[in-house]
PyMOL commands that place a pseudoatom at each C-alpha (Angstrom):
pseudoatom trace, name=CA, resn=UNK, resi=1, chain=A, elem=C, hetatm=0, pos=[-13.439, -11.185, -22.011]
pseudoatom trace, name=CA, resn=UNK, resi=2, chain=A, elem=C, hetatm=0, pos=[-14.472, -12.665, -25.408]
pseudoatom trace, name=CA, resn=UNK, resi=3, chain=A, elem=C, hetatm=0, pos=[-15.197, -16.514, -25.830]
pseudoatom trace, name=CA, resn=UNK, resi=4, chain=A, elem=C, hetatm=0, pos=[-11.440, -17.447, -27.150]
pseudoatom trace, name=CA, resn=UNK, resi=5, chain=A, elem=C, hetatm=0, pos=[-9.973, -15.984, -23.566]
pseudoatom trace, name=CA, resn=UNK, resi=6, chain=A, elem=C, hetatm=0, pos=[-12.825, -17.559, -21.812]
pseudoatom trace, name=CA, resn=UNK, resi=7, chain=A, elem=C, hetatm=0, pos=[-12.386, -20.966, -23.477]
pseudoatom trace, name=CA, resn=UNK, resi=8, chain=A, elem=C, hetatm=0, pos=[-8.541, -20.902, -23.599]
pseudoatom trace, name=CA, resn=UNK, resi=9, chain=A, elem=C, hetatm=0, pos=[-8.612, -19.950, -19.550]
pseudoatom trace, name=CA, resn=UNK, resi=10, chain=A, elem=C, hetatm=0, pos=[-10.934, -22.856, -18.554]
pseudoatom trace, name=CA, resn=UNK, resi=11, chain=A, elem=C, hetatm=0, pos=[-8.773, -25.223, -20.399]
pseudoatom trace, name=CA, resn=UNK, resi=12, chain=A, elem=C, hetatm=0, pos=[-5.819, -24.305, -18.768]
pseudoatom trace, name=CA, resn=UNK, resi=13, chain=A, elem=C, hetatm=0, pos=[-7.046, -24.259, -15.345]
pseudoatom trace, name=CA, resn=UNK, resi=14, chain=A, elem=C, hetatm=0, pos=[-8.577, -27.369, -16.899]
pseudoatom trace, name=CA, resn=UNK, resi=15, chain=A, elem=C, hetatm=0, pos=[-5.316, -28.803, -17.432]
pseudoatom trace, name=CA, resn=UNK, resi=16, chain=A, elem=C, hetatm=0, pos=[-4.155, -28.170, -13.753]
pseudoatom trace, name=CA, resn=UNK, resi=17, chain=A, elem=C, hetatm=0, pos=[-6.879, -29.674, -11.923]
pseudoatom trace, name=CA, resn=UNK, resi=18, chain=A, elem=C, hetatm=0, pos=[-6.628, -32.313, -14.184]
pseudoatom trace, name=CA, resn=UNK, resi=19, chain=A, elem=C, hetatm=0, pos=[-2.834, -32.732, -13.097]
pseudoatom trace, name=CA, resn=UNK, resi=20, chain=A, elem=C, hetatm=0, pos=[-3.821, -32.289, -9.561]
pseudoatom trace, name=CA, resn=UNK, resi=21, chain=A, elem=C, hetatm=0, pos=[-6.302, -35.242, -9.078]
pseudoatom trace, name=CA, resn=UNK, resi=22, chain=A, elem=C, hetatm=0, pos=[-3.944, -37.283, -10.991]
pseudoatom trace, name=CA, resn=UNK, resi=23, chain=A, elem=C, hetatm=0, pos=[-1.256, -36.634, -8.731]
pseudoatom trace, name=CA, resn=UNK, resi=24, chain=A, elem=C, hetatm=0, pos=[-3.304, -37.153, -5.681]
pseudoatom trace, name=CA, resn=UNK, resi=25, chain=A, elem=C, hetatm=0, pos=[-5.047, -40.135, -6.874]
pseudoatom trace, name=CA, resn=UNK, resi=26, chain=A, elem=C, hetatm=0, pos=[-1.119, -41.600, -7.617]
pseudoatom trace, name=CA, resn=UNK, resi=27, chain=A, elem=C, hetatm=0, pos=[0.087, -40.590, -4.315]
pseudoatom trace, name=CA, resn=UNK, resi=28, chain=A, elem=C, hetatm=0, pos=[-2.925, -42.032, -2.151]
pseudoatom trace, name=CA, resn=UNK, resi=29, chain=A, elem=C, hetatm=0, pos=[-2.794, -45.118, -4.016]
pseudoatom trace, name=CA, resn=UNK, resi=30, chain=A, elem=C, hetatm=0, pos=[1.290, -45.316, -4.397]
pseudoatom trace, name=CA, resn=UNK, resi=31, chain=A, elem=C, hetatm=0, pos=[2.721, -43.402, -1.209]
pseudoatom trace, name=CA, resn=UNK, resi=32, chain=A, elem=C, hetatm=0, pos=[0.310, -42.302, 1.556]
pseudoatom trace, name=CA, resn=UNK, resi=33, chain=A, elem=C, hetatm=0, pos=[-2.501, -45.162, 2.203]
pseudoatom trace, name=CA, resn=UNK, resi=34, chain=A, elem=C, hetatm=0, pos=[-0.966, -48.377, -0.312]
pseudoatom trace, name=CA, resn=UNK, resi=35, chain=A, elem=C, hetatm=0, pos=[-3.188, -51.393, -0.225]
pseudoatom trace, name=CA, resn=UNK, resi=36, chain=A, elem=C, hetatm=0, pos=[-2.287, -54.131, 1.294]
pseudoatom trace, name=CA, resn=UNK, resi=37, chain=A, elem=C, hetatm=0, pos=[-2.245, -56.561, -2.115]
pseudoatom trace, name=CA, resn=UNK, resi=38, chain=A, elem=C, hetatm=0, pos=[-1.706, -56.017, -5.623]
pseudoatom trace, name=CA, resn=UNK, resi=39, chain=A, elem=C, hetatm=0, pos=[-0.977, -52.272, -5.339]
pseudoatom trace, name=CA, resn=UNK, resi=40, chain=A, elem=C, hetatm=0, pos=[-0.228, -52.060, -9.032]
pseudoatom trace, name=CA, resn=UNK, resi=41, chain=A, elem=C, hetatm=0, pos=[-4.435, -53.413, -9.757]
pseudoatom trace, name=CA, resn=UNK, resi=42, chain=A, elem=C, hetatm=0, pos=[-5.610, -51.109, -7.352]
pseudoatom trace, name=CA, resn=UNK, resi=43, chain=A, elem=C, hetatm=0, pos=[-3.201, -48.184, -8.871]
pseudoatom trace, name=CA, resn=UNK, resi=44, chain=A, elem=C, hetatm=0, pos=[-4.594, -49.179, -12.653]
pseudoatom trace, name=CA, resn=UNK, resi=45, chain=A, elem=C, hetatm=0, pos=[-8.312, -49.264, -11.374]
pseudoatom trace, name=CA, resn=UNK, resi=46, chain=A, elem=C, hetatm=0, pos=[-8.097, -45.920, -9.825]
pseudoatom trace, name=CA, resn=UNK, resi=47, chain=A, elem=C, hetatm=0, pos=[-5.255, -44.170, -12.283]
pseudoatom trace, name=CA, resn=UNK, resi=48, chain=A, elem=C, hetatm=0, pos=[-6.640, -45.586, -15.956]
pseudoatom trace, name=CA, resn=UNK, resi=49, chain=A, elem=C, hetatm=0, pos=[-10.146, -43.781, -16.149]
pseudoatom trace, name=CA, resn=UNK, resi=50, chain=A, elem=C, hetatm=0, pos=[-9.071, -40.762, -15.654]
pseudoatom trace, name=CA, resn=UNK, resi=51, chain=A, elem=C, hetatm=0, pos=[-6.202, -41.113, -18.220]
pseudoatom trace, name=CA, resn=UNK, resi=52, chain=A, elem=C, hetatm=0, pos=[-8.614, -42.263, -20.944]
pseudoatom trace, name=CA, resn=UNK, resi=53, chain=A, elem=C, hetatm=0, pos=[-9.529, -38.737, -22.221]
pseudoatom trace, name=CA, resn=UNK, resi=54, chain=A, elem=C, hetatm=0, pos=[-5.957, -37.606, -22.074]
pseudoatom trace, name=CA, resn=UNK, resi=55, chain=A, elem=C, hetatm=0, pos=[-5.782, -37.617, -26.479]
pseudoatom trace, name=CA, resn=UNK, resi=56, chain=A, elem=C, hetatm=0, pos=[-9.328, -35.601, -26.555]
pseudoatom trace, name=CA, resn=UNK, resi=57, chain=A, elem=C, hetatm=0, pos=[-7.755, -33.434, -23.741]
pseudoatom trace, name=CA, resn=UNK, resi=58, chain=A, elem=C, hetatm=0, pos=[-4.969, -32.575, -25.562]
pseudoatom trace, name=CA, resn=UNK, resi=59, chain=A, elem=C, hetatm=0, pos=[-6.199, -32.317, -28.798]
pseudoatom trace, name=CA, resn=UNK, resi=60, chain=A, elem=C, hetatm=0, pos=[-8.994, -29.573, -27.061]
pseudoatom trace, name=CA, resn=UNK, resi=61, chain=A, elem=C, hetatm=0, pos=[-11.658, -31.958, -27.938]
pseudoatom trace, name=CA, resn=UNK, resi=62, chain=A, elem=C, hetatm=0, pos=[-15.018, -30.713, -26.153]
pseudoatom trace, name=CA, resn=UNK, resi=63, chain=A, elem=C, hetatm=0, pos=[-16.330, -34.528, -26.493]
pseudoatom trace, name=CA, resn=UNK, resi=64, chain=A, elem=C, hetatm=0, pos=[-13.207, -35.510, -24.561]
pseudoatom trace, name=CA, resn=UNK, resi=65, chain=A, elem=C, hetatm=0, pos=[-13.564, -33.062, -21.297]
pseudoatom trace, name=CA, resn=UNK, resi=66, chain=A, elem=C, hetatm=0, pos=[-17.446, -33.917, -21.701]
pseudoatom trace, name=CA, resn=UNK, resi=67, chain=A, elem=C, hetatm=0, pos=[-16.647, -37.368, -21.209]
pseudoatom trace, name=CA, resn=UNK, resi=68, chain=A, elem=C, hetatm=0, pos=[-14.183, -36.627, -18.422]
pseudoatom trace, name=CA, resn=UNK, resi=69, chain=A, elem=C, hetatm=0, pos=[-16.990, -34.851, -16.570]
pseudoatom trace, name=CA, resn=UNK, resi=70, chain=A, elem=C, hetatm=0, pos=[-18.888, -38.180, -16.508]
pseudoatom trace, name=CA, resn=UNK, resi=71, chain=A, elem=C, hetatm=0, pos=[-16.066, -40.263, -15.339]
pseudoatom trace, name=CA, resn=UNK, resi=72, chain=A, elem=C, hetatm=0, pos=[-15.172, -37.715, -12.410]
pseudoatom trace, name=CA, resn=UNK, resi=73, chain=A, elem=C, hetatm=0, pos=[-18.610, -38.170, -10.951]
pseudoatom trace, name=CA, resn=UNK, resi=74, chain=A, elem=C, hetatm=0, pos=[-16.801, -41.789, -9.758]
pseudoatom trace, name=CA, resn=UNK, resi=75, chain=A, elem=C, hetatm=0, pos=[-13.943, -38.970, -8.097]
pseudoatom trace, name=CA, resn=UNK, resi=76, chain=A, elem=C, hetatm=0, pos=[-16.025, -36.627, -6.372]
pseudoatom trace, name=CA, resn=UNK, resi=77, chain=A, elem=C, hetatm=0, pos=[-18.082, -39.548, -4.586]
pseudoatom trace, name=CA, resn=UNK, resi=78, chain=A, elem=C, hetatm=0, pos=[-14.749, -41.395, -3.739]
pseudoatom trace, name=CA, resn=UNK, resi=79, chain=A, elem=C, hetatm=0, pos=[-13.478, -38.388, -2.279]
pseudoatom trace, name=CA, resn=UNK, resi=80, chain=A, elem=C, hetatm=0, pos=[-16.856, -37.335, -0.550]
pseudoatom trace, name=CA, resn=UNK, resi=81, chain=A, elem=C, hetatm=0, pos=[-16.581, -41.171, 1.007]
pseudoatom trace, name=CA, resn=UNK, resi=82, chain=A, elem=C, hetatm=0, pos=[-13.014, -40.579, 2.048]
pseudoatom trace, name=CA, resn=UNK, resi=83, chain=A, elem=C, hetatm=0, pos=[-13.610, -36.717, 3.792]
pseudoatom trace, name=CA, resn=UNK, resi=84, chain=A, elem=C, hetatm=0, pos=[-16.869, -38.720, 5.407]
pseudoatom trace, name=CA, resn=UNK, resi=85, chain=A, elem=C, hetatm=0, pos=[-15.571, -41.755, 7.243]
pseudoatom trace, name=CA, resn=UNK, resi=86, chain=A, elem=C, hetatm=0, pos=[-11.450, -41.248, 7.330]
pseudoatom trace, name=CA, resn=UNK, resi=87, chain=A, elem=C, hetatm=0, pos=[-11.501, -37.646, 8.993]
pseudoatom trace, name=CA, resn=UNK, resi=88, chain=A, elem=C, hetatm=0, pos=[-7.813, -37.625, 10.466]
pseudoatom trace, name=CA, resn=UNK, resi=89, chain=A, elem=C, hetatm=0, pos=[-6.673, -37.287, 6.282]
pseudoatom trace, name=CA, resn=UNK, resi=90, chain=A, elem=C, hetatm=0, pos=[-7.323, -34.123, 4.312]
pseudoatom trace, name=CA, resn=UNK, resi=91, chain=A, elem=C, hetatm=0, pos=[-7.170, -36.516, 0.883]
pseudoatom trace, name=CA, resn=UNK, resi=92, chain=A, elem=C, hetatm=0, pos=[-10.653, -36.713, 0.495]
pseudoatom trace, name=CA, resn=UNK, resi=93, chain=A, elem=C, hetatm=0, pos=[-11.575, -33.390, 0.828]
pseudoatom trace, name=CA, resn=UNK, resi=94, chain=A, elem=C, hetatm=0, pos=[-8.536, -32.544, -2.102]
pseudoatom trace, name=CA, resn=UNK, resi=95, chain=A, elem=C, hetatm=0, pos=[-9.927, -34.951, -4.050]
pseudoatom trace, name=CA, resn=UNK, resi=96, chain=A, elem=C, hetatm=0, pos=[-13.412, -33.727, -3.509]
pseudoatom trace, name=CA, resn=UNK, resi=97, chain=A, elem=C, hetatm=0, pos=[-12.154, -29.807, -4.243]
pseudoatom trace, name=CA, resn=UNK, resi=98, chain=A, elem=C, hetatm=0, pos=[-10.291, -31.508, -7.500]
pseudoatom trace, name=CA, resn=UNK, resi=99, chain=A, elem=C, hetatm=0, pos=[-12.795, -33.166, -9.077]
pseudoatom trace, name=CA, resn=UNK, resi=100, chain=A, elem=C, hetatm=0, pos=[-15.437, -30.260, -7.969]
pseudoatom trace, name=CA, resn=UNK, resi=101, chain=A, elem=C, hetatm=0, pos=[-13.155, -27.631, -9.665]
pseudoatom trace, name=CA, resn=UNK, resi=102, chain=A, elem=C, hetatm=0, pos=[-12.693, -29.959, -12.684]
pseudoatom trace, name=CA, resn=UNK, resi=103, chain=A, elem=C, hetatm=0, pos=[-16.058, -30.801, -13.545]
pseudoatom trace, name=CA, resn=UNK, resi=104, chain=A, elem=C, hetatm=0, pos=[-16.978, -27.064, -13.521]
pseudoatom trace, name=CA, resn=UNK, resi=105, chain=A, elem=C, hetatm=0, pos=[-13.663, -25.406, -15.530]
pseudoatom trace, name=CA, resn=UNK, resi=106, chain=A, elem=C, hetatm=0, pos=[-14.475, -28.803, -18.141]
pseudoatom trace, name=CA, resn=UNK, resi=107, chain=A, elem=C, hetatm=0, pos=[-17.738, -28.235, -18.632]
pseudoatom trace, name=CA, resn=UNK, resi=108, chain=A, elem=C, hetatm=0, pos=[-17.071, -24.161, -19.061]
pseudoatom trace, name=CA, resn=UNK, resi=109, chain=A, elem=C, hetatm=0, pos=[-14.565, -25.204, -21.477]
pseudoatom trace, name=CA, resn=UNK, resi=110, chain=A, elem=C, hetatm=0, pos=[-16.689, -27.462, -23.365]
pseudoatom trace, name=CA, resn=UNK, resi=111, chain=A, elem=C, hetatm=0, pos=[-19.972, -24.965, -23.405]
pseudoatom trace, name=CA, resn=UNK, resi=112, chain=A, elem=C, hetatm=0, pos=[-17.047, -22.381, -24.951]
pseudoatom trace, name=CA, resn=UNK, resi=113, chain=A, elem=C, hetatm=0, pos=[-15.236, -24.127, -27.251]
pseudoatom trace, name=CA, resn=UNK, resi=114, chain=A, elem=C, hetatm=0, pos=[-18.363, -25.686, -28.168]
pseudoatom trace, name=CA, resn=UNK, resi=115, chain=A, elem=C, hetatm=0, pos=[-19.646, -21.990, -29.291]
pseudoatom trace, name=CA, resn=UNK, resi=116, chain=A, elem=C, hetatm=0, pos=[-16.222, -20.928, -30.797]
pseudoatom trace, name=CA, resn=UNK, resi=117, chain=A, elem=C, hetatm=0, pos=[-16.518, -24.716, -33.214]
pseudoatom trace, name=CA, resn=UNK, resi=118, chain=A, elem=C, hetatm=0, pos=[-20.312, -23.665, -34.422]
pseudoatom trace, name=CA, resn=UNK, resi=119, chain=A, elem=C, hetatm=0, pos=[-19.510, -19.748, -34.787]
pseudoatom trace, name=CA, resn=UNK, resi=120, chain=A, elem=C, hetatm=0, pos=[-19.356, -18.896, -38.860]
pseudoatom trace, name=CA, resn=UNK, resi=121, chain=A, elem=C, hetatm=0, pos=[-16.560, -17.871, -40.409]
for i in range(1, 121): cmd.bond("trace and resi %d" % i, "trace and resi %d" % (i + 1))
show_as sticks, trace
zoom trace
């Protein structure tokens, strides 16, 4: 596999994960566990990080899934947390898998595309 299929690969399964802790992160905060008050704050607090690299994302910007990697660190404790001290809900552990799958296919794809960007033409 050369470093285009490696690099185009990672971002797509990139792109999934990505789409999967989104989703979850909309549905715990929306649908299965709602706070009590001001569900729209808590939605925007946990929902708006993760969409800031969305235009780096799309653009294949290794800068932009760098950055992501930094702000899923916040994720993968929150859903560490959540697996620890809620045990009758599965969410945490998705959200732990998630952002554990994400931070690894992200930084693959930004070590690849990284290389393909500095290779000489």
């Amino acid at each position: 596999m050369d470093l285009t299929q490696k690099a185009n690969l990672s971002y797509r399964f990139s792109l999934v994960l990505y789409l999967c802790l989104l989703s979850s992160q909309a549905a715990k905060v929306l649908w299965l566990d709602p706070p009590q008050n001001s569900v729209w704050m808590i939605a925007s607090f946990t929902i708006i990080p993760l969409l800031l690299p969305v235009y780096g994302l799309i653009r294949r910007q290794p800068r932009a899934t760098a950055w992501l990697c930094f702000i899923l660190c916040f994720y993968f404790i929150s859903g560490v947390l959540d697996a620890w001290f809620i045990t009758d809900s599965i969410h945490g552990w998705l959200i732990t898998l998630f952002s554990s799958a994400l931070f690894i296919s992200a930084m693959m794809f930004t070590r690849w595309q990284g290389q393909l960007n500095n290779q000489p033409e």
